[in-house]
C-alpha positions in Angstrom: 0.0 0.0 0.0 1.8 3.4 -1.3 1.2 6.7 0.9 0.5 9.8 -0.3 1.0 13.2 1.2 -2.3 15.3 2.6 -1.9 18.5 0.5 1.0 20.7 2.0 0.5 19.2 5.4 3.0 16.4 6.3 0.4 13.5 6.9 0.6 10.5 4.7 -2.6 8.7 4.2 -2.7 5.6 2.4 -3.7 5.4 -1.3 -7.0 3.6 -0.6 -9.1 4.2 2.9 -11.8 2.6 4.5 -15.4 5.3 4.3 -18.7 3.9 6.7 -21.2 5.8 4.6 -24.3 3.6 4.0 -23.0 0.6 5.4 -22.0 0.4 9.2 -24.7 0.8 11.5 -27.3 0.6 8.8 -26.7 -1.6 5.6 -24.4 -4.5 7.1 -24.4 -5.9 10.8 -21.5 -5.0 13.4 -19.7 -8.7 12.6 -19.4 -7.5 8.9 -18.5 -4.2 9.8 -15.6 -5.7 11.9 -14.3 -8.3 9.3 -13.9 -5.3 6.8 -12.0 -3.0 9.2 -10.0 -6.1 9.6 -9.0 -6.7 6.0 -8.3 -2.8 5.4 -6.3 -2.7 8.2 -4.5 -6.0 7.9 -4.1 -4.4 3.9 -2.2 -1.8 5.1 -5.1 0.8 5.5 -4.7 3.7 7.5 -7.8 5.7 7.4 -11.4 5.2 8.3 -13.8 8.1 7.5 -17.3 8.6 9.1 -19.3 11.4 9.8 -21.8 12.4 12.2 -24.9 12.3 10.2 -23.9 8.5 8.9 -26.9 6.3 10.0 -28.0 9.6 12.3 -24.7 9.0 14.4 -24.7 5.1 14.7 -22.1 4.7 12.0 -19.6 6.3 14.3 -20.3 4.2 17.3 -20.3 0.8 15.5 -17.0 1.9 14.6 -16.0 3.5 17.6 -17.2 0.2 19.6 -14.7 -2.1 17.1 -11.8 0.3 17.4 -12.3 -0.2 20.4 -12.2 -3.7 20.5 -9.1 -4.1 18.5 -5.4 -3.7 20.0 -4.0 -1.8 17.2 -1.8 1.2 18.7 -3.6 4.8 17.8 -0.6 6.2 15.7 -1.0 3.6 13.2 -4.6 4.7 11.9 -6.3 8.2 11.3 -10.2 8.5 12.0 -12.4 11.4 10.5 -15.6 12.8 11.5 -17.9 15.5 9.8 -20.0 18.6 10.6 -23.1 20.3 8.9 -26.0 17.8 8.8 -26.6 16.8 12.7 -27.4 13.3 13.9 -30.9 13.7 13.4 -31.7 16.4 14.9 -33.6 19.7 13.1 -33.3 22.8 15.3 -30.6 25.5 13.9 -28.3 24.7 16.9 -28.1 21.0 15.7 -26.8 21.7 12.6 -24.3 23.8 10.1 -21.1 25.5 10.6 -22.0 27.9 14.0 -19.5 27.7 16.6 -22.2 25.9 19.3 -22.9 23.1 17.0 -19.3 22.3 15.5 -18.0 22.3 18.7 -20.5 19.7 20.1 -20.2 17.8 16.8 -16.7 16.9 17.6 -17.3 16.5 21.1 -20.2 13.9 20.5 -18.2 12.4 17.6 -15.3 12.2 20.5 -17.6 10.2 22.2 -19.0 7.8 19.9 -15.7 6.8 17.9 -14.2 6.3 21.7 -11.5 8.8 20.7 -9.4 11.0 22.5 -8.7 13.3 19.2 -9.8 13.2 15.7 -7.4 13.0 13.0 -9.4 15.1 10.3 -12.6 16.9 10.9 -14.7 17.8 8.0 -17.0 21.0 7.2 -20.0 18.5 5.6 -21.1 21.0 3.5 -20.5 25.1 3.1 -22.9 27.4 5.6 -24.4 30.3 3.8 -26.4 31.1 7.3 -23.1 31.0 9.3 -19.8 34.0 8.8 -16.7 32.4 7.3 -14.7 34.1 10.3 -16.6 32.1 12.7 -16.0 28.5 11.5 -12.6 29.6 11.0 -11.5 30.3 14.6 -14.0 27.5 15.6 -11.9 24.8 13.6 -8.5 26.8 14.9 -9.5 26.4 18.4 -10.3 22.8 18.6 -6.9 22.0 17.1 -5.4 24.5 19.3 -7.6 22.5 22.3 -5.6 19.1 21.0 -9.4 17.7 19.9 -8.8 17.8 16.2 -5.5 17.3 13.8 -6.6 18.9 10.8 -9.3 20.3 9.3 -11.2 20.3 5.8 -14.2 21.0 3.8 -16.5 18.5 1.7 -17.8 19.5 -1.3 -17.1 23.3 -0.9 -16.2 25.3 -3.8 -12.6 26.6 -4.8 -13.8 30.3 -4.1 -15.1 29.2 -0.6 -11.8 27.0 -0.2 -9.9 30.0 -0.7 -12.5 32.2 1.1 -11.4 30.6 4.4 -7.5 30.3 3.6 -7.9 34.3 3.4 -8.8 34.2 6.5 -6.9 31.8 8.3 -3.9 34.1 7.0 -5.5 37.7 7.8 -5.8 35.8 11.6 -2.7 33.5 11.6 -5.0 31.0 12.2 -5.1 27.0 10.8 -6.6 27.2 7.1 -8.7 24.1 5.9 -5.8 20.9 4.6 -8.4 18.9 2.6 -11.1 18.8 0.7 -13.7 15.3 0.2 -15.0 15.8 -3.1 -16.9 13.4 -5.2 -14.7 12.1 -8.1 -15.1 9.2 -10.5 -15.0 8.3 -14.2 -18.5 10.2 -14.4 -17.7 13.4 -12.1 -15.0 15.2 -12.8 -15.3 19.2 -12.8 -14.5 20.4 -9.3 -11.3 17.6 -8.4 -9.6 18.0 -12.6 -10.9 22.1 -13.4 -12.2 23.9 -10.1 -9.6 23.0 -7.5 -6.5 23.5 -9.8 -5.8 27.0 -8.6 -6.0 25.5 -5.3 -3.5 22.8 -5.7 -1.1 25.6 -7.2 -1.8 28.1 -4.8 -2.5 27.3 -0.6 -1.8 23.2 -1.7 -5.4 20.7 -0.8 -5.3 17.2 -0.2 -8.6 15.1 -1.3 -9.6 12.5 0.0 -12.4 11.7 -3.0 -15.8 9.4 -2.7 -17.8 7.8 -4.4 -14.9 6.6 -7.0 -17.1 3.9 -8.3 -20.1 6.1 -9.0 -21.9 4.3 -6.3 -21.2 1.0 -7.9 -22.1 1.7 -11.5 -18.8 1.5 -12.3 -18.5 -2.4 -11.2 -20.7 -3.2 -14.2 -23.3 -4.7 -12.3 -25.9 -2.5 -13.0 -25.6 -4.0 -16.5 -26.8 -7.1 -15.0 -29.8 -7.6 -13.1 -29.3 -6.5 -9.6 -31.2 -7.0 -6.5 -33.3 -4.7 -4.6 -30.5 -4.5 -1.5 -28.0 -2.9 -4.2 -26.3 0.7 -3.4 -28.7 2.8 -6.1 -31.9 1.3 -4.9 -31.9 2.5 -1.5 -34.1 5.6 -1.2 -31.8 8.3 0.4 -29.6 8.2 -2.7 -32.3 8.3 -5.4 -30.4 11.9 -6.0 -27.7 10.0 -7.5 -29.2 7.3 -8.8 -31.4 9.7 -11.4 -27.9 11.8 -12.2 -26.2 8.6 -12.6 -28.3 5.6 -13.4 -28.8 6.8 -17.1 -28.4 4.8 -20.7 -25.7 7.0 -21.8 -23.3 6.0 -18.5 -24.4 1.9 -18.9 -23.3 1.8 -22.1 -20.1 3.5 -21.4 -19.3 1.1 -18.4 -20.2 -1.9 -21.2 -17.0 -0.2 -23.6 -15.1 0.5 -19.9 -15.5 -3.3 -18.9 -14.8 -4.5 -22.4 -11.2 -2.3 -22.3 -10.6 -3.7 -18.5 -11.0 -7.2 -19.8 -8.4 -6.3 -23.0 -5.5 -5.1 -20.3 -6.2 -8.0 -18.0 -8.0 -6.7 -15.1 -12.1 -5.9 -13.9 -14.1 -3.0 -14.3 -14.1 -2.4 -10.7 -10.0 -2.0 -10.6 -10.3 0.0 -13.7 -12.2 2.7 -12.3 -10.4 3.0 -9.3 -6.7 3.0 -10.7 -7.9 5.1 -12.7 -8.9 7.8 -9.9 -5.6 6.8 -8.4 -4.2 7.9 -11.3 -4.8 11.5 -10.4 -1.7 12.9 -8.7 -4.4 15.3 -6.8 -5.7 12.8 -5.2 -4.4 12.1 -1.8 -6.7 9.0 -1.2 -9.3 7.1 -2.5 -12.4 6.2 -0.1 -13.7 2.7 -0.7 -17.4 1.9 1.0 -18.3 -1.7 1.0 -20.8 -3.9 2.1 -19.3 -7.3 1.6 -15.5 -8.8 2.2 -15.6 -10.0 -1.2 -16.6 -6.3 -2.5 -13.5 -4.9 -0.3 -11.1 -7.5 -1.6 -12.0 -6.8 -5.0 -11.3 -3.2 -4.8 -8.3 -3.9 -2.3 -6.3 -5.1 -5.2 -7.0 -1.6 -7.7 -3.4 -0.4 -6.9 -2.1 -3.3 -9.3 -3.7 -2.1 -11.9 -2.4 1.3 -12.0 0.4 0.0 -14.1 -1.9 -0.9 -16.9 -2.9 2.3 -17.2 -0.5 3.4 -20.2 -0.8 6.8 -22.0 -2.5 4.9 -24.6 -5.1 3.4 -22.1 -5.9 6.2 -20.8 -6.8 7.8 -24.3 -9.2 5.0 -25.0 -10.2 5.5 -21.7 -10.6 9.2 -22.5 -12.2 8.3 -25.9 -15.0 6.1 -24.0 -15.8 8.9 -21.8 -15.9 11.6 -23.9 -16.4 14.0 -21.2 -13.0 15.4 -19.9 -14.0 19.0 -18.5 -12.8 22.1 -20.1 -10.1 24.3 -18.5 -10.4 28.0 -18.6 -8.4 30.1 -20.9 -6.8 32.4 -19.7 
């Protein structure tokens, strides 16, 4: 397993991570969930992520109970947590970016992952209700206060990234390190176009989901799939009706065909493929099944296959790489 800087700060992640979204403590039982955190960690994974609005908090105690439960010394794996959405709850102090409900966040997410600090903490999502200023300092303090590492944003814009670097320097405060954008074969904009100024500029680390499109990018949805698959599930019919579309199966049908030329599945395909992105600091796997995990486990093999001139048919397939600005 290769490691790859966070942005400018010096933490390594490893290439692939472990993300709890869907699955623990709502898709899979706790036995699963262990026997997966076993095989990325046994894989040489260093990096769980969860959040606190993941299965309205009980994502982040199932894991926190079988971190827990394992004797694996803390400074050989990071553990995130995120802020905007709540854990279920809908008053305005149970949600966004305002000082009262970040700082609970991570003291409750504390709690549940049975941590003393959290590696990475997360803005969710970007508060237009909140001032800039005030998540700022927030995130500042609770590094300075030795309760987070490192703070980031997910699925903030470049202009809001930079918005709160501006800040952090106008204050000498702790400016945001990473950013969890989605990023696959299908969505491309923001990690390949938006962010490159970033990069260039204050540095960002991503640590990207959702690499396989939500598991179009398997092939299976070319097949007939059963009613417990990821796109089926209600709370993501928002992706399923960007995603699930004629134009994208037929695409994966050419993808899988290609894989099958170079010797490898459609599944290791997609993911080398994101690893192939030197702006990407790691890529977060979700699984509900050991034999899903193992599958994507062995992606950084295939890497290698990924010549210049695969990655123009790959290109050609897709037919979609995003314009850059001219400037």
């Amino acid at each position: 397993m290769e490691y790859r800087r966070l942005g400018n700060s010096g933490l390594q992640l490893t290439e692939l991570s472990l993300g709890s979204w869907i699955t623990f403590g709502s898709q899979i039982d706790d036995s699963t969930s262990g026997r997966l955190l076993d095989m990325a960690y046994d894989a040489g994974i260093n990096f769980f992520d969860n959040a606190e609005v993941y299965a309205h908090g009980a994502s982040e105690e199932v894991m926190g109970r079988l971190l827990a439960q394992r004797d694996w010394p803390r400074d050989t794996w990071c553990v995130s947590s995120k802020v905007f959405f709540g854990a279920g709850g809908q008053m305005p102090t149970q949600r966004g970016l305002n000082r009262k409900h970040v700082v609970e966040a991570c003291h409750d997410a504390l709690k549940r992952l049975r941590v003393d600090y959290l590696d990475l903490f997360f803005c969710h999502r970007p508060d237009k209700q909140t001032p800039m200023e005030e998540t700022v300092w927030t995130m500042h303090q609770l590094i300075q206060q030795g309760k987070i590492l490192y703070w980031g944003t997910s699925e903030w814009s470049a202009a809001e990234i930079m918005d709160a670097h501006r800040i952090a320097e106008r204050h000498h405060l702790i400016g945001p390190v990473m950013e969890q954008p989605q990023y696959n074969m299908f969505v491309r904009r923001k990690v390949e176009v938006e962010y490159a100024d970033v990069y260039r500029t204050v540095g960002l680390g991503t640590t990207i989901w959702s690499p396989l499109a939500s598991g179009i990018l398997t092939g299976k949805y070319n097949k007939e799939v059963g009613s417990d698959v990821r796109l089926k599930r209600e709370e993501l019919s928002w992706i399923s009706k960007r995603l699930l579309t004629d134009q994208h199966l037929s695409k994966v049908a050419s993808l899988e065909a290609l894989a099958g030329d170079i010797g490898t599945s459609m599944t290791q395909l997609a993911l080398a493929w994101c690893l192939k992105n030197p702006h990407v600091s790691t890529v977060l796997l979700g699984a509900s099944k050991p034999e899903q995990l193992a599958e994507n486990l062995r992606a950084p093999e295939a890497v290698q296959l990924l010549t210049p001139d695969v990655m123009q048919r790959i290109e050609d397939i897709l037919d979609n790489a995003p314009a850059h600005p001219e400037y």
